[in-house]
N, C-alpha and C positions, 0 to 999 in steps of 0.2 A: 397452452396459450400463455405466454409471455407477457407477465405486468409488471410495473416499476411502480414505486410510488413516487410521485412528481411532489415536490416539495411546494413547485409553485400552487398547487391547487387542493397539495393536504389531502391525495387522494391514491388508491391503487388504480395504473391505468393500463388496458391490453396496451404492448406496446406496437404503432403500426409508421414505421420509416415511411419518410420521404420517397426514398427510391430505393432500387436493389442493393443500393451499400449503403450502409449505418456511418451518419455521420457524428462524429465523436471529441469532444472538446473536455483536455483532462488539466485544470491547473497543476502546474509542475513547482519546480521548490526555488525558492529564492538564495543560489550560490555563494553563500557568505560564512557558513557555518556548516558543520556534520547534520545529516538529517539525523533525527533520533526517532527512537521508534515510535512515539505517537503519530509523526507524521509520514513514515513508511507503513502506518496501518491503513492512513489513505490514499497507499501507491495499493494498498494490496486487494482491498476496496475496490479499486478504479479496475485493476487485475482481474477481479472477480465479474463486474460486470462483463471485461472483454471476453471474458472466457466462456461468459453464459450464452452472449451471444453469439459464436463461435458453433458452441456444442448445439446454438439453433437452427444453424445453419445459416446464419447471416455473415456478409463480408463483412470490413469496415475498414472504412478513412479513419483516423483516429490523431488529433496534432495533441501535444502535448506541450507544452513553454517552457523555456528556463531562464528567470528572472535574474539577468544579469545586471542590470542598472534600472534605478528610477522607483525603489522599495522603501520608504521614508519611514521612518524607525515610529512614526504615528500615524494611523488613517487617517487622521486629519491635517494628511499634509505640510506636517512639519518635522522639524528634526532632521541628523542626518541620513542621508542614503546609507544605507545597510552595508552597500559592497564600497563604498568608499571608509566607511567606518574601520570593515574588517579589513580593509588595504591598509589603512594608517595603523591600526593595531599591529601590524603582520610586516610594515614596512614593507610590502611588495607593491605590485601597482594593482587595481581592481581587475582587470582582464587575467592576471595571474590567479589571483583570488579564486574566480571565477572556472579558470581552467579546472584545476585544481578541485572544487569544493563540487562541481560537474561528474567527474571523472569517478569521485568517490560514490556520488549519488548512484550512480550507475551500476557500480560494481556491487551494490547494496542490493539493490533493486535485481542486478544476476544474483545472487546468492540465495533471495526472499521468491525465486521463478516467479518475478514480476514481469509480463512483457514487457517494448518497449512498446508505446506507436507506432505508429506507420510514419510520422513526420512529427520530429523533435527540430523545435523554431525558439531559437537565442532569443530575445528580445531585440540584442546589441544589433542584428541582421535584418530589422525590421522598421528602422527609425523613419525612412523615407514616408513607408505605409501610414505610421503610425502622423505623421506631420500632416499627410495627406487625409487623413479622416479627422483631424483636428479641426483642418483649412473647411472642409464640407459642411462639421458641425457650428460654424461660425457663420458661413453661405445661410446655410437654413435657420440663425436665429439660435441655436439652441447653446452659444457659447459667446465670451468676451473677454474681451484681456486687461488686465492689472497691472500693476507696477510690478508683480514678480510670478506674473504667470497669466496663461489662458484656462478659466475656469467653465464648468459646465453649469448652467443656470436652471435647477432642478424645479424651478416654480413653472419653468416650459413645458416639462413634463409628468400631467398630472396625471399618471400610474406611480410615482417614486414612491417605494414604500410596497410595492406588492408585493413580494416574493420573502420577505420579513415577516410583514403585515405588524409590522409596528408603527406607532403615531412618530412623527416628527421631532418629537421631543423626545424621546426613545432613543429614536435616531441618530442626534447629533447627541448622546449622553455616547450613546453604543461607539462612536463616532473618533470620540476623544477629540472636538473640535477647537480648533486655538482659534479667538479673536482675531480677524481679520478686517478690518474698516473697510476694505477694497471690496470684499466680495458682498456681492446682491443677497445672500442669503447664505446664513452661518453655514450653514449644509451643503453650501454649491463644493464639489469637489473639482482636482488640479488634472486639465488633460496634458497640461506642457508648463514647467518651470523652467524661468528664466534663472540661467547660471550665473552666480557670482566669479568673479574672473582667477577663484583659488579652485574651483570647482574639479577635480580630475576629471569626470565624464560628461562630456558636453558635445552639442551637433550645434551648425548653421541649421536658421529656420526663419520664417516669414516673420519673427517677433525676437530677432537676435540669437544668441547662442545661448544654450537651455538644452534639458533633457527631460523624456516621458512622464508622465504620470501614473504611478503601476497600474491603473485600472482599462488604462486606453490601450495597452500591450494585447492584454487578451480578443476585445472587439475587433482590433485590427486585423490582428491573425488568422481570428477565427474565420472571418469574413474573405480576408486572400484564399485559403484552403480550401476550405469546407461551403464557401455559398453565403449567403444573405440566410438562409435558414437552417440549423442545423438540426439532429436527431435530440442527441444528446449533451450535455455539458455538467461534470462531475466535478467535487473538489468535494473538502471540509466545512461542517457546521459551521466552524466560524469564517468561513467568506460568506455567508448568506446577509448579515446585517452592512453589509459594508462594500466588499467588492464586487459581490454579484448583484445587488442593487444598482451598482453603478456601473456593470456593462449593462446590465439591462438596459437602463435607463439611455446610455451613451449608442447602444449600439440600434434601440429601436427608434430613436430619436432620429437616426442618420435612416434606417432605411423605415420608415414609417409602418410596420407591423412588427409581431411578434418575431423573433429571431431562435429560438429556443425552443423546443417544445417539450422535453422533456429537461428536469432541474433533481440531479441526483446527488445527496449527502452523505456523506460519511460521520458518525457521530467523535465525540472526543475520547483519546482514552487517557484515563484519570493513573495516577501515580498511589498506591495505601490508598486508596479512598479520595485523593486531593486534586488538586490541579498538577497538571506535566508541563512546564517550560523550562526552558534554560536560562530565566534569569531565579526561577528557583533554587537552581543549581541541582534537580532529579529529574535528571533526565539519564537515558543510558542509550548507546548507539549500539549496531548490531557487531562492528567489530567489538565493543567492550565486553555484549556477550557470548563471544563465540571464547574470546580470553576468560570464561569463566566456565567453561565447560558445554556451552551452548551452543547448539546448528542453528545456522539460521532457519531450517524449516522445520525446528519446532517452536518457533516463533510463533513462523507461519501459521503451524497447527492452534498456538494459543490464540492466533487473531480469529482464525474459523470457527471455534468455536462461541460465538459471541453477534450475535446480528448486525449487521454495517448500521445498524439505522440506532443499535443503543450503544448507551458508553460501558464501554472495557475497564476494568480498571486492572493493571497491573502490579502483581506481586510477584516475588523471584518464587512462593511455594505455589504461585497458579501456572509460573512458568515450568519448574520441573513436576508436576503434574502432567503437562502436557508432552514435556520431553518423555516421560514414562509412558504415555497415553500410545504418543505417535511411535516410539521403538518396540512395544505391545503391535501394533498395526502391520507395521512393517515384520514382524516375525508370525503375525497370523497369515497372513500373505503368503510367505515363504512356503505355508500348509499347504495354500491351498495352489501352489504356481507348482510344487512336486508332485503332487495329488495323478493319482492315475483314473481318480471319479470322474463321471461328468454329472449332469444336474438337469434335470429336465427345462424342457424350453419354457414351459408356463410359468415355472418358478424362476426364470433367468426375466422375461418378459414382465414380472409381477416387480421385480427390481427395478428393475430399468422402470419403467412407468411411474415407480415411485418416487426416483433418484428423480427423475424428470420433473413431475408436481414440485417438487422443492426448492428446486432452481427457478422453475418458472413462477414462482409465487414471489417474487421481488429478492430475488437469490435468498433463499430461505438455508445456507451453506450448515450452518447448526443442524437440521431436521437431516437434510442431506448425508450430513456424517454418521449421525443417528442411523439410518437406511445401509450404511457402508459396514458400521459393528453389526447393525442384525444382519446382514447377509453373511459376515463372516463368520457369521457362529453355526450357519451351516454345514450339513457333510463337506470335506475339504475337495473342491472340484476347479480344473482347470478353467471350465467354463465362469465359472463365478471371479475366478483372477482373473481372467480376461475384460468380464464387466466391468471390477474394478480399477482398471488400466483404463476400460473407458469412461470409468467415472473421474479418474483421475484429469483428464482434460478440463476439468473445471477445479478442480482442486486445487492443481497445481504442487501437488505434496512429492510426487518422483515416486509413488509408489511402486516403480519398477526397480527401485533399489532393493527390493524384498529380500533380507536375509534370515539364514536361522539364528535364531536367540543364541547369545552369547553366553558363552559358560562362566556361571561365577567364577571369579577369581579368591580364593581361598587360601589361606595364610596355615600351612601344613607344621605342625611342632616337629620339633628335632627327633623327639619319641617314634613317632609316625615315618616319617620319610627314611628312618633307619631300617624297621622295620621294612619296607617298599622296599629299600635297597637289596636287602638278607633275601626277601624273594625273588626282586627280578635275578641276583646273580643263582637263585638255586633253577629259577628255568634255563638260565644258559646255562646250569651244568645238568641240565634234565633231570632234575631230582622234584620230583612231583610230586611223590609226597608231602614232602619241606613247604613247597611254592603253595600247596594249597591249604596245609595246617599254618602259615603265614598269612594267607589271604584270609581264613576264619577270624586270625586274632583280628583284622583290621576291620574286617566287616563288624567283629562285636564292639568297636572302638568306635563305628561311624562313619567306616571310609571306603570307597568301592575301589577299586583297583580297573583300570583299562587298559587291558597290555598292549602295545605296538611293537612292529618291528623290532626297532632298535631301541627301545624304552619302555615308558608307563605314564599314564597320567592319574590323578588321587581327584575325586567328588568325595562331596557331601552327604552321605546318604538321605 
């Protein structure tokens, strides 16, 4: 039986959809910059969910966003917009930007066997939507307009704050809110800014030329796809104090119930122990470490090992740990995919039930993997790589890549490979005595001798 733990209610809950398909709402990344891997651990997060329910045999709708305009360098609605920022930085135009910083996410996210959704929604493709749920939330009282924008009037909606459950003053601290004389309450946030006429991205609208508010992009969307109520709706710990406050607040405000029902988090992951952003300047992307010797799915593997709900902290020696961990996996594999054994069904059944409990315990993917090394320390049997293939449907690791352990590479002295020579040319002259009083000296020097066709290769003993 399937539980998630719903953040809005601080609880683990069976999980039971709406209908026959899982409705699924995934915040996507704001196109202005490289993702880096803190925030590809909650593409992979978001990954894990789909995959859980997947192997539950559930369909799903699934939208995903990508925040091309209207990302204000402050929650509290000020500063500049992000993609017009890193257009003036870039001298290109922001839709370039955009292209571009899109494209890479993507490629990231294939490399990391992230899915995609089922429906990836621009922002820039959705302005009408978004105008039109602006215009409604103004209808019903819950919004007004300013000298430099139509704000949401949070004192209308007394749930603001539940999904946080922090006081007000918390709030607007969490907030980073700029004095504004215009707006009814420090804390009301912006559904639609009015553009200054230097503005790169800007629409016609019912209150002049202006563009979104980031927080009204996702309510809109969510609502065109998915329905007035969805299953699910995923993102990072830090949208809970701030943005998903305020779809809530925005989106149950326009349809007068609950919109959400389930509220699933990804925790942070920490950099040495510290905080990871990129105005730190430590941050690392996945191309940076695939240029250091790293796959991206043993990233992957560092991210699994580690519960979506605590923080990770990353070190390059917890990462090649895991690179050792997961190429160790993949060569026990290999045992058991050549393996001519099979494995009784009680004991393939006892896995599987177990692989199952784990996943279904709010993707428990740590205990999961746990379940994956004791199985393989099992007699090596076709039947148990098989399991694993279909454990792999939630992993997402490619354990079908399953090779044999590579042979050290060893650095032979001129002594040695002289020797090697003296014997392979006394077998092609069939003098076998020689070849094998030459193979003694090397074996008591350390060195095994592997003859082939046309040559030899030298181990370690």
């Amino acid at each position: 039986m399937l539980r998630f733990y719903n953040t809005l209610t601080r609880e683990k809950e069976v999980f039971k959809p709406e209908g026959k398909t899982v409705t699924m709402y995934s915040c996507g990344p704001t196109v202005y910059n490289y993702a880096h891997i803190g925030n590809l651990r909650t593409y992979v997060f978001m990954d894990l969910v789909r995959r859980t329910l997947k192997f539950d045999g559930y369909k799903i709708k699934g939208v995903m966003n990508i925040t091309d305009v209207g990302h204000l360098m402050s929650d509290g609605d000020e500063g500049e917009d992000k993609m017009e920022l890193a257009a003036k930085k870039q001298q290109k135009s922001p839709y370039e930007i955009a292209a571009y910083y899109t494209d890479v996410f993507f490629k990231d996210i294939a490399a990391l066997n992230i899915g995609k959704p089922e429906i990836i929604a621009k922002a820039t493709d959705h302005i009408s939507d978004m105008i039109k749920y602006v215009e409604t939330l103004m209808e019903k009282g819950y919004a007004y307009e300013t000298g430099d924008g139509i704000y949401f009037d949070i004192s209308r909606f007394k749930d603001y704050g539940k999904l946080s459950r922090l006081n007000l003053d918390d709030q607007i601290a969490g907030a980073r809110v700029e004095v504004n004389g215009e707006k009814r309450h420090p804390a009301d946030f912006a559904l639609w800014k009015k553009a200054p006429k230097e503005h790169i991205m800007q629409w016609p609208s019912p209150w002049g030329m202006g563009y979104p508010g980031w927080h009204i992009e996702c309510s809109a969307m969510s609502k065109k796809y998915l329905g007035s109520v969805i299953d699910i709706h995923s993102g990072g710990v830090d949208h809970i104090p701030v943005h998903h406050e305020n779809e809530i607040a925005q989106s149950e405000a326009l349809e007068g119930h609950r919109t959400v029902n389930t509220w699933l988090h990804g925790e942070f992951m920490l950099v040495d122990g510290g905080k990871m952003s990129k105005s730190l300047g430590n941050t690392y992307t996945i191309a940076q470490l695939e240029e250091m010797g790293y796959s991206p799915l043993s990233f992957r593997y560092f991210c699994l090992n580690t519960h979506y709900r605590k923080k990770l902290n990353f070190t390059f020696e917890g990462l090649k740990s895991a690179d050792t961990a997961y190429k160790r996996l993949l060569n026990l594999l290999y045992e058991h995919k050549t393996a001519p054994a099979e494995t009784d069904q009680k004991t393939v059944g006892k896995y599987r039930d177990e692989f199952q409990a784990a996943v279904d315990d709010d993707i428990n993917i740590p205990l999961a993997l746990g379940i994956v090394w004791t199985m393989l320390k099992e007699r090596p049997s076709k039947d148990l790589y098989s399991l694993a293939m279909e454990f792999d449907k939630v992993l997402g690791l490619s354990l079908d890549k399953a090779a044999p352990a590579e042979k050290e590479k060893i650095d032979v002295p001129d002594e040695i490979r002289k020797l090697a020579d003296m014997r392979f040319e006394a077998r092609k002259a069939k003098n076998w005595a020689e070849s094998d009083r030459l193979r003694d000296i090397l074996n008591q020097k350390g060195y095994a001798v592997l003859d082939a066709k046309d040559g030899y290769t030298l181990e370690l003993k």
